[in-house]
C-alpha positions, 0 to 999 in steps of 0.5 A: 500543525499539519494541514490535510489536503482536500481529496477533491483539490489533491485529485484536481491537481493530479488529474492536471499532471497524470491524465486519466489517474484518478478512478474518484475522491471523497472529501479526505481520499483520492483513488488513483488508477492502478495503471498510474500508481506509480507515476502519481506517487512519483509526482506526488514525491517530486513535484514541488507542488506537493513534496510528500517527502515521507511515506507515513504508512503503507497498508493493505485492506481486504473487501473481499471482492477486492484488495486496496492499497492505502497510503499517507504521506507527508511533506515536511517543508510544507506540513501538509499530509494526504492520503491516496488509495488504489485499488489492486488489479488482477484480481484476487487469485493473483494482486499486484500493484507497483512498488514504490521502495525506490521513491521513499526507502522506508517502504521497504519493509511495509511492502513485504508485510502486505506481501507476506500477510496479504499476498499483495505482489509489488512489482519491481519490489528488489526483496520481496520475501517474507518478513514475519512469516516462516518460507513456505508458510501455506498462504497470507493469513491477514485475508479474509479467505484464509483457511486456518488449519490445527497447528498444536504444539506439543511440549516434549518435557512435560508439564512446562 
């Protein structure tokens, strides 16, 4: 069985390590400082306190007045998971936050979908381009502001 660790434990333990990191915690969920993103998950891979070696999923929800990162990790030698959050910096207009490809490969992908759906930018991505959608889409339909527009589609043959 995997044991989840304490929001409130977790946060307690990588305050100690990555001063002014942790923006609050609940009884499940860390929120880490933007700013220190990077860093946190670095410590979170590579201390052997922790040894979240895989990055279960990587998503993105939209609040309106905010983006929100949210990530699940799991340490395979301990059977332990966690989740962190972060809230995205610079606003609406132009959000961005550190990739992390570089400490687990598998966010590869998962990072360009937030990209493409969300239009979350993860800085330092070494391919961050569409994935689902066609280049020059107009915009990231998974926001709550995006403007749909009449796309019909008209067959050419007929009736089929």
């Amino acid at each position: 069985m995997i044991q989840e660790w304490r929001g409130n434990y977790l946060a307690e333990k990588i305050e100690l390590k990555v001063k002014n990191s942790i923006d609050k915690f609940d009884e499940k969920n860390v929120w880490i400082n933007s700013e220190k993103l990077y860093e946190v998950c670095k410590l979170l891979k590579n201390d052997p306190l922790f040894e979240f070696d895989l990055l279960n999923s990587l998503t993105s929800v939209d609040y309106i007045d905010h983006f929100e990162i949210v990530y699940h990790f799991t340490s395979i030698s301990y059977r332990s998971s966690c989740i962190i959050k972060c809230k995205v910096g610079y606003g609406r207009n132009n959000p961005k936050v550190d990739s992390v490809v570089d400490l687990w490969r598998g966010a590869d992908y998962q990072e360009r979908e937030i990209w493409d759906l969300m239009g979350v930018k993860f800085i330092g991505h070494p391919n961050l381009k569409r994935i689902m959608l066609w280049d020059g889409f107009p915009g990231h339909p998974l926001r709550k502001d995006f403007v749909t527009y009449d796309q019909s589609i008209v067959n050419s043959k007929g009736d089929d």
